[in-house]
C-alpha positions as YAML, in Angstrom:
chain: A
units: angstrom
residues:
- id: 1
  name: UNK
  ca: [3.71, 12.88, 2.15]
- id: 2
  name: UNK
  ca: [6.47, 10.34, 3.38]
- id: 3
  name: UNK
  ca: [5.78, 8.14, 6.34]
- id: 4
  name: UNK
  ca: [8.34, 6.05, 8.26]
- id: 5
  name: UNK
  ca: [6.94, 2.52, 9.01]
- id: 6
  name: UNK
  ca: [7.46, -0.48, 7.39]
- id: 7
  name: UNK
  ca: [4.23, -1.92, 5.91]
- id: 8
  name: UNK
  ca: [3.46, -5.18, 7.45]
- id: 9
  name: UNK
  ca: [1.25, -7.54, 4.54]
- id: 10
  name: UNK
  ca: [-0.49, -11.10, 4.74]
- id: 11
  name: UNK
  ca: [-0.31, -13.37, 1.92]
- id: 12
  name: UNK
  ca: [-2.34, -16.28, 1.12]
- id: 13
  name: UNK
  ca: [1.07, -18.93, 2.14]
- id: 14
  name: UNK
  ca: [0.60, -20.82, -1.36]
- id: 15
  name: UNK
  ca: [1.47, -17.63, -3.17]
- id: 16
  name: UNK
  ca: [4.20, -17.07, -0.90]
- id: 17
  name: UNK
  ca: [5.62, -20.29, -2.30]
- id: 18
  name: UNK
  ca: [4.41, -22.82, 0.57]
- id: 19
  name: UNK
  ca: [2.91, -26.04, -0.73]
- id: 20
  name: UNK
  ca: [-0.32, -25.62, 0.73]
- id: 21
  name: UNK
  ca: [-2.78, -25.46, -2.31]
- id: 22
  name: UNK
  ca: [-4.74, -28.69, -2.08]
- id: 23
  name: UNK
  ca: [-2.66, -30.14, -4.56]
- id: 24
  name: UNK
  ca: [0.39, -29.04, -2.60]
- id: 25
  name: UNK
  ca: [1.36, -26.61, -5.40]
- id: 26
  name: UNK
  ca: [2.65, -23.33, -4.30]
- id: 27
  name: UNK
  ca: [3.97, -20.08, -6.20]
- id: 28
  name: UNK
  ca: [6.37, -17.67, -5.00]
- id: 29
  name: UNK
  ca: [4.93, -14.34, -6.64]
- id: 30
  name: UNK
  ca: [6.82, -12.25, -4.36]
- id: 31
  name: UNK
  ca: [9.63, -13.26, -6.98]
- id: 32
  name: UNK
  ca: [7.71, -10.74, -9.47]
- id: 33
  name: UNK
  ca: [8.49, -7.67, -6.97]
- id: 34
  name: UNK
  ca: [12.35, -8.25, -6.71]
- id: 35
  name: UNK
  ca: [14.31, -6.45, -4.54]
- id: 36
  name: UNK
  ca: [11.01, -4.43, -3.95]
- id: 37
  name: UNK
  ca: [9.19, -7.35, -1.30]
- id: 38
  name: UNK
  ca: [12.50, -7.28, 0.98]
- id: 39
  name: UNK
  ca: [10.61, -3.54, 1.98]
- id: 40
  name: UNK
  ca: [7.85, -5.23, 3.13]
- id: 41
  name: UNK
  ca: [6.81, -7.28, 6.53]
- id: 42
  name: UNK
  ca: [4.77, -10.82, 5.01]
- id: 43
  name: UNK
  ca: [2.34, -12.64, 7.22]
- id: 44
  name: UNK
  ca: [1.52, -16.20, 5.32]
- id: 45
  name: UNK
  ca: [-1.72, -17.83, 5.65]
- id: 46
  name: UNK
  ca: [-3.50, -20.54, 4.55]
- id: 47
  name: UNK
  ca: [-7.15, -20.76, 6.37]
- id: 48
  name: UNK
  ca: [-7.64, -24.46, 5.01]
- id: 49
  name: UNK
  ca: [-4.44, -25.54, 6.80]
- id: 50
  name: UNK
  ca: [-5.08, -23.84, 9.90]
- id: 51
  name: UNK
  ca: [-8.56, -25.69, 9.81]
- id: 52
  name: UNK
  ca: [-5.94, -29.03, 9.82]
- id: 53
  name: UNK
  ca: [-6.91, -30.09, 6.18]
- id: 54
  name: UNK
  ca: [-3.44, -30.82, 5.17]
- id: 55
  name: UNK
  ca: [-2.30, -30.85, 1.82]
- id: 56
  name: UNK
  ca: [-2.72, -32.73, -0.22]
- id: 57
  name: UNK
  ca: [-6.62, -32.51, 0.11]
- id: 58
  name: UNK
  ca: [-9.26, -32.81, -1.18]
- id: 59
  name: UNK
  ca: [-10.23, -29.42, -2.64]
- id: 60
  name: UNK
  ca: [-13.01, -27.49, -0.67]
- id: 61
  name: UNK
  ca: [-16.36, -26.23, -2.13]
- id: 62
  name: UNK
  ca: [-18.93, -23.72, -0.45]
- id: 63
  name: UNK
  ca: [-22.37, -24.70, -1.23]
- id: 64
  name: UNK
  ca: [-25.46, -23.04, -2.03]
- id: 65
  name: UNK
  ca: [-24.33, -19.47, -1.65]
- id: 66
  name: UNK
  ca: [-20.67, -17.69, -0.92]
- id: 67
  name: UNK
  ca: [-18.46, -17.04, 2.00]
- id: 68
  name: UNK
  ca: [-20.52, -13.86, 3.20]
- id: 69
  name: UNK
  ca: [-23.50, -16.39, 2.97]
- id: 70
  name: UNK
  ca: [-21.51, -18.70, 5.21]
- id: 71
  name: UNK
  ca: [-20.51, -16.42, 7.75]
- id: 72
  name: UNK
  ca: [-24.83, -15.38, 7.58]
- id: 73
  name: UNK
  ca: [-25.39, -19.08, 8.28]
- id: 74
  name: UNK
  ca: [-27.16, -19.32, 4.48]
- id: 75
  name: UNK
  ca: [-24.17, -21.72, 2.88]
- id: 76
  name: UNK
  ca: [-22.15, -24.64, 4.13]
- id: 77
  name: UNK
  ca: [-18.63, -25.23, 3.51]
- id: 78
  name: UNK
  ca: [-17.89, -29.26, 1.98]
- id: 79
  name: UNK
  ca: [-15.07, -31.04, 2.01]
- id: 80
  name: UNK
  ca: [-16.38, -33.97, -0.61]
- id: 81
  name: UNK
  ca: [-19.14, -35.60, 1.65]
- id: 82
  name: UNK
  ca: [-18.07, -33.74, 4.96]
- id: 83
  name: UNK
  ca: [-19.25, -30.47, 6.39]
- id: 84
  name: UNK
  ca: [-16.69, -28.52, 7.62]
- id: 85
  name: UNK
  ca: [-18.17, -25.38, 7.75]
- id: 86
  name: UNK
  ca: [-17.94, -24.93, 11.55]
- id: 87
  name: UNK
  ca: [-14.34, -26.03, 11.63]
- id: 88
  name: UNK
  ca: [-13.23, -23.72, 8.62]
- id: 89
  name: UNK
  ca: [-15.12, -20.75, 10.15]
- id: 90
  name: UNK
  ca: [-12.90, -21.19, 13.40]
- id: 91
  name: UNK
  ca: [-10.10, -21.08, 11.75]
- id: 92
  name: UNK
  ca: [-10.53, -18.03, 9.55]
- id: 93
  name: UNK
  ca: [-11.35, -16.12, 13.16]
- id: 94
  name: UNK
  ca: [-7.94, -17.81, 14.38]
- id: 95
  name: UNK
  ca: [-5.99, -16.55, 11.03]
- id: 96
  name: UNK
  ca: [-7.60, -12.95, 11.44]
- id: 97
  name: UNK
  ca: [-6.30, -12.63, 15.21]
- id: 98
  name: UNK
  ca: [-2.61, -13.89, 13.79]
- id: 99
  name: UNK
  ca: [-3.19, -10.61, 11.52]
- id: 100
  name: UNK
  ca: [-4.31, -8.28, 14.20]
- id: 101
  name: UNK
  ca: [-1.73, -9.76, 16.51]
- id: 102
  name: UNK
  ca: [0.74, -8.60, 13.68]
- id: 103
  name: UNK
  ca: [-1.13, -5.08, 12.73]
- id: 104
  name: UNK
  ca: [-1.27, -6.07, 9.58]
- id: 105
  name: UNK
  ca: [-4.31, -4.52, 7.58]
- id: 106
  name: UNK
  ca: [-3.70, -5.34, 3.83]
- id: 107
  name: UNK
  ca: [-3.72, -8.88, 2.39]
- id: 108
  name: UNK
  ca: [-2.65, -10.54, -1.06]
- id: 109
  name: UNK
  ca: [-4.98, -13.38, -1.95]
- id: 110
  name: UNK
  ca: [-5.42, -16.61, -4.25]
- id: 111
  name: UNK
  ca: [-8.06, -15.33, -6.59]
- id: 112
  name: UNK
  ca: [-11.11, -18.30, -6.97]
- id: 113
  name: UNK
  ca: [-9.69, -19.78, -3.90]
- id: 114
  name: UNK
  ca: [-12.86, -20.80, -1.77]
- id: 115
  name: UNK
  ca: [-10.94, -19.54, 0.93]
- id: 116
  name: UNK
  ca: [-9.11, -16.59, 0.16]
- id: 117
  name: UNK
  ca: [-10.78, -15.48, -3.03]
- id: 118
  name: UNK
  ca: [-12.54, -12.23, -3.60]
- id: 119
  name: UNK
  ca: [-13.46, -11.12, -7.11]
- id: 120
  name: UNK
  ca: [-13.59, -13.80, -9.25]
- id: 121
  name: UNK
  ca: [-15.63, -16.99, -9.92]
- id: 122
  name: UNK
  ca: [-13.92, -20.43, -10.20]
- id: 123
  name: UNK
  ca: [-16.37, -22.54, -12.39]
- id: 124
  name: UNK
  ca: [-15.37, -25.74, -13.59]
- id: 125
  name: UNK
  ca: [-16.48, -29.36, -14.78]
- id: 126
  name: UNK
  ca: [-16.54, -29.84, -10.92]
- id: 127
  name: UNK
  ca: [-17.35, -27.22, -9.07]
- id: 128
  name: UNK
  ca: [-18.38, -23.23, -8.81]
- id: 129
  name: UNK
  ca: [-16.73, -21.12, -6.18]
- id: 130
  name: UNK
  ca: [-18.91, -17.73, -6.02]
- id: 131
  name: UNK
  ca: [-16.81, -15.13, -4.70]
- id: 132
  name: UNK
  ca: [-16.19, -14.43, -2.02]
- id: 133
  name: UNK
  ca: [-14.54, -16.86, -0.21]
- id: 134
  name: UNK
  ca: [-14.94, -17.80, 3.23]
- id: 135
  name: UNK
  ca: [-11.60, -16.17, 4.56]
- id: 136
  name: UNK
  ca: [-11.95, -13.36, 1.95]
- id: 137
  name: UNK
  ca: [-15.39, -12.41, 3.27]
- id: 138
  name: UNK
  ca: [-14.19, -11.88, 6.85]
- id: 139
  name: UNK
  ca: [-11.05, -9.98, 5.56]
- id: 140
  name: UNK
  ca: [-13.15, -7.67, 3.57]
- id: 141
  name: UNK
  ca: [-16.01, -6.98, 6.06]
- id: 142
  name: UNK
  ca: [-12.93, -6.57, 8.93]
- id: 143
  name: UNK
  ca: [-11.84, -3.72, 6.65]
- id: 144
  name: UNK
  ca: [-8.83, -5.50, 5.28]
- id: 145
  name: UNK
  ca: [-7.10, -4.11, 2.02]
- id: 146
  name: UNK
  ca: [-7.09, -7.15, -0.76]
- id: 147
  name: UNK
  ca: [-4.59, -7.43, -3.36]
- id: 148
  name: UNK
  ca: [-4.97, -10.20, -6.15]
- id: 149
  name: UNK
  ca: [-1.70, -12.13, -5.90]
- id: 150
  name: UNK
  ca: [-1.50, -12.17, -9.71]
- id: 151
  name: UNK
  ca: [-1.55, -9.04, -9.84]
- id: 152
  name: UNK
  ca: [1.75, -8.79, -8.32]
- id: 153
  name: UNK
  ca: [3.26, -10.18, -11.72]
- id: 154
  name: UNK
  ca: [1.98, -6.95, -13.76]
- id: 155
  name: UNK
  ca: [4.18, -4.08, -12.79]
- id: 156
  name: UNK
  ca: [1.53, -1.53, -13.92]
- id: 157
  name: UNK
  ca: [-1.27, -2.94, -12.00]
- id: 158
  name: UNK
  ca: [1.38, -3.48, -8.61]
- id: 159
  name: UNK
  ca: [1.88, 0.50, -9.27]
- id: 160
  name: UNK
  ca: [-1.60, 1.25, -8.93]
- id: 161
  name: UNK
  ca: [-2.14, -1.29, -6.04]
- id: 162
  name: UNK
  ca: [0.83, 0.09, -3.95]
- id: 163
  name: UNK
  ca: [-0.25, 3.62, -4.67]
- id: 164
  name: UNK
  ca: [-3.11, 3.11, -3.21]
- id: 165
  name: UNK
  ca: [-2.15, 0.59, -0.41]
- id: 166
  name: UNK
  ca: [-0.18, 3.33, 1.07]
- id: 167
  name: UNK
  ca: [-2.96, 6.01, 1.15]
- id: 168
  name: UNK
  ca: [-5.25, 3.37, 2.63]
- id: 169
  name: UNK
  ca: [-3.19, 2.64, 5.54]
- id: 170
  name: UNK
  ca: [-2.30, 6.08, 6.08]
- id: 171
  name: UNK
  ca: [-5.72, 7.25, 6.36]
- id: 172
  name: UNK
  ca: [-6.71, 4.40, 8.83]
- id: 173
  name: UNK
  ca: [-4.18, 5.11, 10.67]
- id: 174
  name: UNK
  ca: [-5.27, 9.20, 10.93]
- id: 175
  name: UNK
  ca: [-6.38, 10.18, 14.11]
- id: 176
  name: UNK
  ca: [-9.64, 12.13, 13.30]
- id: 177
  name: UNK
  ca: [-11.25, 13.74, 16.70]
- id: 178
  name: UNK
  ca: [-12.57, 17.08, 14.74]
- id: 179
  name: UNK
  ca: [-14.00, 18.17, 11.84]
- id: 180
  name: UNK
  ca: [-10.61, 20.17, 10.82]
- id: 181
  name: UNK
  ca: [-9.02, 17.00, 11.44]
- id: 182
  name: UNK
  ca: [-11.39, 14.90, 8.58]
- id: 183
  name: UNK
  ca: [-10.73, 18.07, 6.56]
- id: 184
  name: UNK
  ca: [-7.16, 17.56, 6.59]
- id: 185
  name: UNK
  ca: [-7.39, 13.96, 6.16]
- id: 186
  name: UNK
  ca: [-9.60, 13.92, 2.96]
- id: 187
  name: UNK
  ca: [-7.25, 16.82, 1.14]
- id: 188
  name: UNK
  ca: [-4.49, 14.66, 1.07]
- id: 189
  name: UNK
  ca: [-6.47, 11.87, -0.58]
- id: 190
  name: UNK
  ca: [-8.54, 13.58, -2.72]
- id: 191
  name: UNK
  ca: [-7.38, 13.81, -5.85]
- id: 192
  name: UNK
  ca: [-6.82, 9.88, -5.32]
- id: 193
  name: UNK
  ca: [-10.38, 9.48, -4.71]
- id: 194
  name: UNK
  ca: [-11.07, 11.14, -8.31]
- id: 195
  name: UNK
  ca: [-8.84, 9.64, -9.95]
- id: 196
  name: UNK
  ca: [-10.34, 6.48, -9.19]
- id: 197
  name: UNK
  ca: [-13.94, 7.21, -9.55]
- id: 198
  name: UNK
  ca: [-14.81, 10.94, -10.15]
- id: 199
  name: UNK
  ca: [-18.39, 10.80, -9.67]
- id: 200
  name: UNK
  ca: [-18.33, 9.26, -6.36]
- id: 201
  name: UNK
  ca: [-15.37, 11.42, -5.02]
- id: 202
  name: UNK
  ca: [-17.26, 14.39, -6.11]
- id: 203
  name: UNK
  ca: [-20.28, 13.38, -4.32]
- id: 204
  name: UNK
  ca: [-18.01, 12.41, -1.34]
- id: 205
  name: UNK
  ca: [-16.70, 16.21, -1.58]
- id: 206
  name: UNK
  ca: [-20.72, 17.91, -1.65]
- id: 207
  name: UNK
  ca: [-21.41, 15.88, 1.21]
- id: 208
  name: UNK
  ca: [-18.48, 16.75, 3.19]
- id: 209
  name: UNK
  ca: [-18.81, 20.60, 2.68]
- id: 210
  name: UNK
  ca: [-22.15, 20.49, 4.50]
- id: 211
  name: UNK
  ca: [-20.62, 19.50, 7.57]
- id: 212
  name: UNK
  ca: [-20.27, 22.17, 10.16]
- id: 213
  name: UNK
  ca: [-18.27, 21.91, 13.85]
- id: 214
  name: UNK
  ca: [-21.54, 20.16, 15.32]
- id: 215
  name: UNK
  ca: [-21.43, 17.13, 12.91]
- id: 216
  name: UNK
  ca: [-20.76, 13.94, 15.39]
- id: 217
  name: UNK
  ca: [-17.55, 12.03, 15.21]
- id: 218
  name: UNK
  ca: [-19.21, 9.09, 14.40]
- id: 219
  name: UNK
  ca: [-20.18, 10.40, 11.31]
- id: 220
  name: UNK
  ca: [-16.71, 11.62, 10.39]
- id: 221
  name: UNK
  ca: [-15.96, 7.79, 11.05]
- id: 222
  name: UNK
  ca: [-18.46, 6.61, 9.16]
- id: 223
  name: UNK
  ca: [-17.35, 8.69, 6.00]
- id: 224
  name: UNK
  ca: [-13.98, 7.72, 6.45]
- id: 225
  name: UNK
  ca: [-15.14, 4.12, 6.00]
- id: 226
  name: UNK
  ca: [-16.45, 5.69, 2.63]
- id: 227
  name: UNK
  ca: [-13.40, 6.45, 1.45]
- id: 228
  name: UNK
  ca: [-11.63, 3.52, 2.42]
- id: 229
  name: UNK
  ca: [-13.89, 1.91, 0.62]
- id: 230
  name: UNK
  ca: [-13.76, 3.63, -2.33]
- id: 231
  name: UNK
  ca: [-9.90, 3.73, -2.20]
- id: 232
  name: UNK
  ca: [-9.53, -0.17, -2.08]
- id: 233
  name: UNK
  ca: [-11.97, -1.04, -4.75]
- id: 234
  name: UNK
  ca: [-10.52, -2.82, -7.81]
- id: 235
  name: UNK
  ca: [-10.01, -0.80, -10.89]
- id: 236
  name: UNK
  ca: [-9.74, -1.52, -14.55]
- id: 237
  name: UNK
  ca: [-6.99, -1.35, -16.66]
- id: 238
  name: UNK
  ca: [-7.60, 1.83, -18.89]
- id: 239
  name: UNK
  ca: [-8.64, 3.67, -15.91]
- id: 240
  name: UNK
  ca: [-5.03, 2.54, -14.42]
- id: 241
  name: UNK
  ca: [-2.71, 3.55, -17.85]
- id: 242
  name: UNK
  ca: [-4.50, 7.19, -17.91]
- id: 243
  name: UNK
  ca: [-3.65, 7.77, -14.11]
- id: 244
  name: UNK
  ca: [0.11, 6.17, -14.87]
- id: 245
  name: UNK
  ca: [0.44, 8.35, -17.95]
- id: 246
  name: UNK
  ca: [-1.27, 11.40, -15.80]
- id: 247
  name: UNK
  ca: [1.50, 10.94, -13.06]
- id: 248
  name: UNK
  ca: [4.49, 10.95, -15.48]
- id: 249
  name: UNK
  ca: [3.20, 14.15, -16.84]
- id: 250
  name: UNK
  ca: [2.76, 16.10, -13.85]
- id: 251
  name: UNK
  ca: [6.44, 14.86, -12.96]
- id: 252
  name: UNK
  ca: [8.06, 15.66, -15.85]
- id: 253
  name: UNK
  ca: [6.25, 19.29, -15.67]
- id: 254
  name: UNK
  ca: [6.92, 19.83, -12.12]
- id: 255
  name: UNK
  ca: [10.63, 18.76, -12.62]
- id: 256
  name: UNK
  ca: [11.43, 20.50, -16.00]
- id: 257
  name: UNK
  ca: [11.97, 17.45, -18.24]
- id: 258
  name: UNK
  ca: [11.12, 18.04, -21.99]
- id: 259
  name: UNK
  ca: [8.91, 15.49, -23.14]
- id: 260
  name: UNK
  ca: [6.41, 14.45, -26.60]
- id: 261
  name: UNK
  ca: [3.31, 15.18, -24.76]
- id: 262
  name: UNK
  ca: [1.28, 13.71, -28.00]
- id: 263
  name: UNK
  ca: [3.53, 10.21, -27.70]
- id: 264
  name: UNK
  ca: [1.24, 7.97, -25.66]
- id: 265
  name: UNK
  ca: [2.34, 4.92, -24.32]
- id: 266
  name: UNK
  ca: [-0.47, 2.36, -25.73]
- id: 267
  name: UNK
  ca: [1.91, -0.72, -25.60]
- id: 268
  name: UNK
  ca: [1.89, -3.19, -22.83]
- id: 269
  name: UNK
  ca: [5.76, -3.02, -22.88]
- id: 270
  name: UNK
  ca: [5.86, 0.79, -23.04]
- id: 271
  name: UNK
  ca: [3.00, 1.03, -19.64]
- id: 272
  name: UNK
  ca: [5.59, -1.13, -18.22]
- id: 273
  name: UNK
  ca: [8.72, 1.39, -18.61]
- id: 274
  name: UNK
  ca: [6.46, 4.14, -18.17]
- id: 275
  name: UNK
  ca: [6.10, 2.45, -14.71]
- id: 276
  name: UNK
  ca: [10.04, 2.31, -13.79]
- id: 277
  name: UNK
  ca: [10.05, 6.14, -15.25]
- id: 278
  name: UNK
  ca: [7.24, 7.29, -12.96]
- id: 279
  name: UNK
  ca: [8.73, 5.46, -9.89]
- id: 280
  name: UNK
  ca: [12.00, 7.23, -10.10]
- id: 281
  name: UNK
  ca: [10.13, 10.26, -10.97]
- id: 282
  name: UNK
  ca: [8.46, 9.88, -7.51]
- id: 283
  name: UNK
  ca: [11.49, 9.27, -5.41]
- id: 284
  name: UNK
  ca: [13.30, 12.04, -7.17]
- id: 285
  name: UNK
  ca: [10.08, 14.45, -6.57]
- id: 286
  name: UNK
  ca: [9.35, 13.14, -2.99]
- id: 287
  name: UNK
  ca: [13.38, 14.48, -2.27]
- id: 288
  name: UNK
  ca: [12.16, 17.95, -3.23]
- id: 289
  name: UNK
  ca: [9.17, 17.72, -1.36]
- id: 290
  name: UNK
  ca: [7.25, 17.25, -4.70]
- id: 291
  name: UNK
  ca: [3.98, 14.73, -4.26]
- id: 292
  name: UNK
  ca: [1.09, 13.83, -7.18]
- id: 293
  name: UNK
  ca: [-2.16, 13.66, -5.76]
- id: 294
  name: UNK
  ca: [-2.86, 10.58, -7.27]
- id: 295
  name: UNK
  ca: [-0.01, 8.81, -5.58]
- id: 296
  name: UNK
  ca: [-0.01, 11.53, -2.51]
- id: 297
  name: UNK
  ca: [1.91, 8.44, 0.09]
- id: 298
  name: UNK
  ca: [5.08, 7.28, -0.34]
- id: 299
  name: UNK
  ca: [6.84, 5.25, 2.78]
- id: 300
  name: UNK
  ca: [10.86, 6.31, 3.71]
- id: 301
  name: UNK
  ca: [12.01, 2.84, 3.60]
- id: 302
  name: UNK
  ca: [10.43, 2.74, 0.01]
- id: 303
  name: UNK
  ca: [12.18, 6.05, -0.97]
- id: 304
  name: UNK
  ca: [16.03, 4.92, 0.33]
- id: 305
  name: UNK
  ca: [16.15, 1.56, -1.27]
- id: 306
  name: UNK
  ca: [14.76, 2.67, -4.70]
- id: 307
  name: UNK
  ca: [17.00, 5.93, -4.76]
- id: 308
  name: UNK
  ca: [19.83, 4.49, -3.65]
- id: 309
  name: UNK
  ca: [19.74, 1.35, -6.78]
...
């Protein structure tokens, strides 16, 4: 399936390049996409500068818990002898409307950041940051689609992010008013769900064929927040290379182009062609109206800058 908008993303600003870390260090990963960023609308943020901390700072540390602890009044946010929880919790609601303001729904963000982080823990001589952060906790309980920024550097990790990026937004985006409707919806992301995590999707799948025409529509909501969760949640890197290697198979059979089935890519400089191979593979397919179920979303703008390079 192709769909026409442009995809509008927030980034945490010091990844964009601004020097806002509290060192006033900033990285511009959007470098690692190329020509490939200019396709996308960027929102920069920085919670800790909307909070007025300035940079440089001194760095910020959440005590006795995480961010979803500090937005259940169970942590405090420090700022060396200072308590700025209050303040920083203000300005994570002020950096969320900014997002909603700009319908944006996916977010890239500095991993162990006590702000912005999400998955990993930042433990040294002194301090611990327990995911998540403060900002990261709202984004993910708001339903927000989080990206690692370094991520952005690994092209086969950005291929399975994007992927499925596009299928999240598409499906929030669904308007689902009947059962036929939800139907509908879930085919087209199916096979993504599997891929990703078999077991649940096929769980997902019993549930969903016990529905009848009197099932509420706030239960078809409530499963489509099932999927979206599912759909956004981090996977590992085997799990990613099999669906990458899957996808260039199913191309190459669908579009007649003799291949050495038994030659596996196991190389992280072979993953990484096999990448640029199954993204022209995809733009060549979606032009003869030929989609993978594990990448079923693909966005025009996406489709007309790649083809035409």
């Amino acid at each position: 399936m192709i769909v026409q908008e442009k995809v509008s993303i927030g980034i945490s600003a010091c990844m964009y390049g601004s020097k806002v870390w509290h060192n006033r260090e900033g990285w511009d990963l959007l470098e690692k996409l190329g020509c490939e960023a200019d396709l996308y609308e960027w929102h920069p943020i920085c919670a800790e500068i909307e909070a007025g901390l300035g940079a440089p700072r001194i760095p910020v540390q959440v005590l006795d818990g995480n961010g979803i602890d500090v937005w259940d009044d169970r942590a405090r946010v420090m700022q060396g002898n200072s308590d700025i929880t209050d303040r920083l919790k203000a300005a994570c609601l002020q950096a969320l409307k900014r997002l909603q303001i700009g319908d944006v729904h996916a977010f890239v963000f500095k991993e162990t950041s006590p702000s912005c982080g999400v998955y990993r823990v930042l433990e040294t001589s002194r301090q611990i940051n327990r995911p998540p952060g403060v900002f990261g906790a709202l984004l993910y309980r708001e339903g927000f689609f989080l990206i690692p920024a370094e991520d952005l550097k690994d092209p086969v990790k950005w291929w399975d992010w994007r992927r499925r990026l596009f299928a999240y937004l598409w499906l929030q985006d669904q308007t689902i008013l009947s059962l036929v409707e939800f139907y509908e919806a879930w085919h087209e992301v199916k096979l993504l769900c599997q891929d990703l995590d078999n077991e649940r999707a096929r769980d997902m799948g019993k549930t969903f064929a016990q529905f009848d025409k009197k099932t509420p529509i706030a239960n078809l909501e409530y499963q489509r927040e099932q999927i979206l969760d599912l759909i956004r949640k981090p996977s590992d890197f085997p799990r990613i290379a099999q669906s990458l290697l899957k996808s260039y198979l199913f191309f190459c059979k669908q579009l007649k182009i003799e291949i050495d089935e038994s030659a596996e890519p196991v190389e992280s400089l072979e993953l990484k062609h096999l990448v640029e191979e199954v993204r022209a593979l995809e733009i060549v397919g979606a032009k003869q109206e030929i989609f993978f179920g594990g990448s079923p979303i693909l966005y025009r703008s996406q489709i007309m800058v790649e083809f035409s390079e």
